[in-house]
C-alpha positions in Angstrom: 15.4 100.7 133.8 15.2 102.1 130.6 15.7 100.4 126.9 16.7 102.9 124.2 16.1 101.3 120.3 17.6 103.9 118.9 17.0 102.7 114.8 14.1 101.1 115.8 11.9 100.3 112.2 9.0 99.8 112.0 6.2 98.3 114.3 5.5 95.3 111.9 6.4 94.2 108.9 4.2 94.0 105.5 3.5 90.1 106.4 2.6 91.4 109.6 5.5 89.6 111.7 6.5 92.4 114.3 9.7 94.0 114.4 11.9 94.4 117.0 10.2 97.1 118.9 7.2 95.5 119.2 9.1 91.6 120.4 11.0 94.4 122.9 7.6 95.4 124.2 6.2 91.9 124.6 9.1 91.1 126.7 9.0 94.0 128.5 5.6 93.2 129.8 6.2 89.5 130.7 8.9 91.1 133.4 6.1 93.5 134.6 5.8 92.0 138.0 10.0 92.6 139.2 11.3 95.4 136.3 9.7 98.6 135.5 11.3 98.9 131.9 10.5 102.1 129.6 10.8 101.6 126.3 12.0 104.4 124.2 11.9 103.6 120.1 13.4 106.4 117.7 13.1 106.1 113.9 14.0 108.6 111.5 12.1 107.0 108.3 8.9 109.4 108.2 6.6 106.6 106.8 8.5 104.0 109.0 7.8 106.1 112.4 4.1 106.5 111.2 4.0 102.7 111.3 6.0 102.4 114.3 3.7 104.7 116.2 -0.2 103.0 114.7 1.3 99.7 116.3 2.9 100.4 119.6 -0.3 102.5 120.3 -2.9 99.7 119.5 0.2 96.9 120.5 2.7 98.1 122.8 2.5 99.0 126.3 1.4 102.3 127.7 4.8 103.5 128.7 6.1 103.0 125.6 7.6 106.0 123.7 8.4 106.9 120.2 10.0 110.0 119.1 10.8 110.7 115.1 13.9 112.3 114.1 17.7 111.3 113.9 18.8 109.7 117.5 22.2 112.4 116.9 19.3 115.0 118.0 17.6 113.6 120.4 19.8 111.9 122.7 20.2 114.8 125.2 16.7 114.7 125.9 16.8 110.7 126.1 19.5 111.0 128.1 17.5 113.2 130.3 14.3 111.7 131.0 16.6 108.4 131.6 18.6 110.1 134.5 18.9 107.7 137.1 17.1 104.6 135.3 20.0 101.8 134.2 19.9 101.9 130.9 20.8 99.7 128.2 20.5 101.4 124.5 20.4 99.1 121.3 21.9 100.7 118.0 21.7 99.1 115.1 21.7 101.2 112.3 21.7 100.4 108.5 25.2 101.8 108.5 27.2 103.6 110.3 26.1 104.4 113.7 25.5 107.3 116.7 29.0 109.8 116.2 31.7 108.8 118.7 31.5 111.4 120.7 28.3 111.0 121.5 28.5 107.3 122.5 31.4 107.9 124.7 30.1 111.7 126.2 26.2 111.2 126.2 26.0 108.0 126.6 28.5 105.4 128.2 29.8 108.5 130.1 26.7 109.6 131.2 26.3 112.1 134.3 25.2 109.5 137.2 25.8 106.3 138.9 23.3 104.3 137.2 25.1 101.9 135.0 24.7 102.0 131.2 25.4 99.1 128.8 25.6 99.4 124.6 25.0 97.0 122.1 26.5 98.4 119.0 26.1 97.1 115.7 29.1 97.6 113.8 28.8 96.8 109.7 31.9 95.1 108.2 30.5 95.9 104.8 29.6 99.4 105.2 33.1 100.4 106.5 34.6 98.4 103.7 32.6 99.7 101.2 33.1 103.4 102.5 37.1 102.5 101.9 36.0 101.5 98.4 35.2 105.3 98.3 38.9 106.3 99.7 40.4 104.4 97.1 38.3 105.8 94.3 39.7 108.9 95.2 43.3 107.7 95.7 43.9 105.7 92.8 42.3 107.1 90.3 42.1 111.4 91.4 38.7 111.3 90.7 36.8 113.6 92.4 34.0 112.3 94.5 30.4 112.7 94.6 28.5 115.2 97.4 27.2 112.1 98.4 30.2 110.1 98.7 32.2 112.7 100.2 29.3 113.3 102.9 29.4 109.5 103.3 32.6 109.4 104.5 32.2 112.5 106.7 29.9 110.6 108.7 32.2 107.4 109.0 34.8 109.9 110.3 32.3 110.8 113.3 31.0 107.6 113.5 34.8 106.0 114.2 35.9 109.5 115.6 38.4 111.3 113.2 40.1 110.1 110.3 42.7 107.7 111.4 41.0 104.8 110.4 41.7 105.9 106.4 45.0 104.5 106.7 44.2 101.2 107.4 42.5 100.8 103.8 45.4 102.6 102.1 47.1 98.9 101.2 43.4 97.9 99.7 44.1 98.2 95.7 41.5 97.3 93.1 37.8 96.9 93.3 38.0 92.9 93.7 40.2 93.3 96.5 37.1 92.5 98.6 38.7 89.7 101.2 41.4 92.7 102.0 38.9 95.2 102.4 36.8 93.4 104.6 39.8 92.2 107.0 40.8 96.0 107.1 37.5 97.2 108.4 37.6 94.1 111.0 41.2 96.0 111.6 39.3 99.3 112.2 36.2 97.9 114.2 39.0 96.3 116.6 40.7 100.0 117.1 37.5 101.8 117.6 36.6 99.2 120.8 40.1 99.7 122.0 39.4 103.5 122.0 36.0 103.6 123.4 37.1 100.9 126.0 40.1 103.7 126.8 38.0 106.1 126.3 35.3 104.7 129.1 36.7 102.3 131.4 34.2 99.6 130.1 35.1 96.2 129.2 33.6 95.0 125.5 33.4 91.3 123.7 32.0 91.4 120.0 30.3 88.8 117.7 31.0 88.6 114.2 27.8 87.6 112.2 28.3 85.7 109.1 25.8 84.3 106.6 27.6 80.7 107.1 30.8 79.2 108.7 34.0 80.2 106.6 32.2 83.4 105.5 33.6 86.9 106.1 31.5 88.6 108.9 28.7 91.3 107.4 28.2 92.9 110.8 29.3 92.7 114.5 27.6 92.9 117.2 29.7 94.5 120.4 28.8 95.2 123.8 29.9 97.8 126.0 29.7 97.3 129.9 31.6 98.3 133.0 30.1 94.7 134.7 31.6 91.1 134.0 28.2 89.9 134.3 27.4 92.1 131.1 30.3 89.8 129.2 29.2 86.9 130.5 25.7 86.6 129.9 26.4 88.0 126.5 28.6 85.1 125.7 26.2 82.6 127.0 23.2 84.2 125.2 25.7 84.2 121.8 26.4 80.8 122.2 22.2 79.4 122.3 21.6 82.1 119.5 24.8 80.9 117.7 23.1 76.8 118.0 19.7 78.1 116.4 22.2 80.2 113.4 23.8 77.0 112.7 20.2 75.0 112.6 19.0 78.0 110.3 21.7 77.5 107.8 22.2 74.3 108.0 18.1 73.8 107.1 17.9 76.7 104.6 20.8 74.3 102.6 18.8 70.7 103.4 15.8 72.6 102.1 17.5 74.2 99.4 18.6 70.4 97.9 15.7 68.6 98.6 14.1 71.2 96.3 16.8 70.5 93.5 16.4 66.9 93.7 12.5 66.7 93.6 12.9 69.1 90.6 15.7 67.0 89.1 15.5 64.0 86.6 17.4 62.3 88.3 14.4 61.5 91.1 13.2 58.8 88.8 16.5 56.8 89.4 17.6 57.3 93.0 15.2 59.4 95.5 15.3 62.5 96.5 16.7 61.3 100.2 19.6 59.6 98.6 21.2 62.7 97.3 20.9 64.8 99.9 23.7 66.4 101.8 22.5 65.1 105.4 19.9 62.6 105.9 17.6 64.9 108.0 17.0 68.3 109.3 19.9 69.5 111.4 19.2 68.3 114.7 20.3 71.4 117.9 20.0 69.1 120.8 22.1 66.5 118.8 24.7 68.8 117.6 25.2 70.2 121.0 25.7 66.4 122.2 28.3 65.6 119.8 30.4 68.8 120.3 30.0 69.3 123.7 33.5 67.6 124.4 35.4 68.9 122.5 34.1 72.5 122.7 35.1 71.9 126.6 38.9 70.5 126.0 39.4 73.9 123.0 37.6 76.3 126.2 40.4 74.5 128.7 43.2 74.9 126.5 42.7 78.2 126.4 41.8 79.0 129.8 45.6 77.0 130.8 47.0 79.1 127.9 46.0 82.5 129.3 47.0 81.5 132.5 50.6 80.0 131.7 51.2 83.4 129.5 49.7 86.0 131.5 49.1 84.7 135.4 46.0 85.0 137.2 42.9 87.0 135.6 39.0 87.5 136.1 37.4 84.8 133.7 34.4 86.8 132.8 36.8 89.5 132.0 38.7 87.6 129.4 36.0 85.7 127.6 37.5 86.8 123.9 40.3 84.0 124.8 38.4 81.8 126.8 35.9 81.4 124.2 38.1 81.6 121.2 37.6 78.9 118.5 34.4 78.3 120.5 32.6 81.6 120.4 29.0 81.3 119.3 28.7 77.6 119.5 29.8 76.9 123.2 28.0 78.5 126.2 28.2 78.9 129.9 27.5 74.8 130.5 30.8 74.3 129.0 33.1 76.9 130.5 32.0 75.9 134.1 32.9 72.1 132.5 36.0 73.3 131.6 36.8 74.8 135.2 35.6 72.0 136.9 38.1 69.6 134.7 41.0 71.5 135.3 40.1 71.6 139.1 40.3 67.7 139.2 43.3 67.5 137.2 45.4 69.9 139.4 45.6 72.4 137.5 43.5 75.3 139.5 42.5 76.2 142.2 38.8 77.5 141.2 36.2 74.5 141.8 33.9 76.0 139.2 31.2 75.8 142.0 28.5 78.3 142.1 26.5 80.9 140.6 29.3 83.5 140.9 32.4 81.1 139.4 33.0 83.7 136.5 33.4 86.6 138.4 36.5 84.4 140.4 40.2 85.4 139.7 41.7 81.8 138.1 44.1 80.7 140.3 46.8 77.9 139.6 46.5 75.1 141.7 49.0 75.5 145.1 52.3 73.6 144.8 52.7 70.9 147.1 54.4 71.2 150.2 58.0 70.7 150.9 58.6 68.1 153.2 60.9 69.7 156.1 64.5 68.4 156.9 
């Protein structure tokens, strides 16, 4: 298979943690034995590639390859010398990202039968700010900068025409931020309905906020044509969602203890007495505590999807199975939530197996009518 990065950064940082490339490579190599992965790292940054390039040849693996320029330009010959590898291509760009046309032509519709998977990260913030730009120009006739004007160009191929400038055309003032941000959750929602249209392939997304009760800054949305692709998304957004939480929730602990040790007020009472929590968030006991209820939210929702809309593939829905839940709960509690309804009579799916979320949710058979 093959693994496109195509905004890859730089090799390592200035502390001399590695960047994503690099971790990539590592984990490329521990799969050595059963997957021959390629690696293939583009960066447009000059002095970025330069370092990109100095560690992947003293770091990375042999097969590696990194190519400098804009990934616009070089996909056709990616695309290429990927011809009949599975490929799975990473874009996270600061900004917008690869043109429409060329995700959908190039990419998810690739020549072939080898199957191709996107995660695409989509910024909440740039597309809100680029509306800022729209209403600039409406409200106030100004005429915008080269670079402003350019900026927007490129959203338009980035989202694939203009029709996404209408949604920001209710967004007054420049502290209209809360309406900005919900109408460029309003256009990233669109744009997957299109390239879902557009491709045949099935998508969830992840909205990534600096804390709960935030607006999203970015989020993260995969394209696949398998349900597996959905599913072990999910499941891999729910761990990563647990550590997010224990990140925040320590920065915050951290954050106070500071304050308090710096405070006068350490004389009277103890730093430990005005903290928020007691300790330093806990995963394993979070999950503990939650675990039930994140269960009865993922089987309400599973018997509300099936009361409204029938029978459906459960891996193919997980945007409602998981909603509430999304980034906290995982696979664990889905198949808990199966199982559940199975014993209470409501389905017919057991739960059982490693396959259970590929099954079509049945309800559970009425009982028989006793013959006169």
């Amino acid at each position: 298979m093959a693994y496109l990065d195509g905004y890859a950064g730089r090799g390592e940082y200035e502390d001399g943690s590695p960047g994503s490339p690099l971790l990539l490579s590592e984990k490329a190599e521990g799969v050595a034995a059963f997957r021959d992965v390629t690696g293939i790292y583009v960066e447009r940054n000059h002095a970025d590639f330069l370092n990109l390039q100095e560690v992947m040849a003293r770091r990375g693996r042999p097969g590696d390859v990194v190519l400098e320029g804009d990934l616009r330009d070089l996909l056709p010959e990616i695309v290429t010398r990927c011809q009949g590898h599975a490929l799975f291509a990473f874009l996270d760009p600061f900004g917008t990202a690869l043109d429409r046309s060329q995700l959908v032509n190039q990419l998810l519709n690739r020549p072939g039968q080898a199957p191709t998977e996107v995660l695409l990260h989509i910024s909440v913030t740039t597309v809100a700010r680029i509306g800022g730009l729209l209403r600039k120009r409406r409200e106030g006739g100004q005429q915008l900068k080269p670079a402003e004007q350019k900026t927007i160009e490129h959203a338009d191929r980035f989202l694939g025409g203009t029709w996404w400038q209408h949604d920001f055309e209710p967004v007054e003032g420049s502290a209209d931020r809360g309406n900005a941000t919900e109408a460029a959750l309003r256009v990233a929602a669109t744009y997957q309905q299109g390239i879902r249209a557009a491709t045949g392939c099935m998508s969830v997304s992840m909205p990534i906020r600096h804390k709960p009760n935030q607006l999203p800054k970015y989020l993260l949305v995969l394209f696949t044509r398998h349900p597996d692709g959905l599913w072990y998304f999910a499941d891999a957004v729910g761990k990563a969602g647990r550590e997010w939480e224990a990140a925040w929730r320590n920065t915050e602990y951290m954050q106070a203890k500071a304050r308090v040790n710096e405070s006068e007020q350490q004389s009277l009472f103890g730093a430990d007495d005005l903290l928020p929590d007691p300790e330093p968030f806990d995963i394993d006991a979070y999950v503990r505590i939650n675990r039930a209820s994140w269960e009865r939210i993922i089987e309400q929702n599973i018997q509300r999807l099936l009361e409204a809309e029938g029978p459906f593939v459960l891996a193919k829905r997980l945007d409602e199975v998981y909603a509430g839940v999304f980034g906290a709960a995982d696979g664990p509690q889905v198949r808990a939530a199966v199982k559940s309804l199975h014993r209470s009579g409501v389905i017919q799916n057991t739960g059982v197996g490693d396959t259970f979320h590929r099954q079509t949710i049945l309800p559970a058979r009425p009982p028989s009518k006793a013959t006169a």
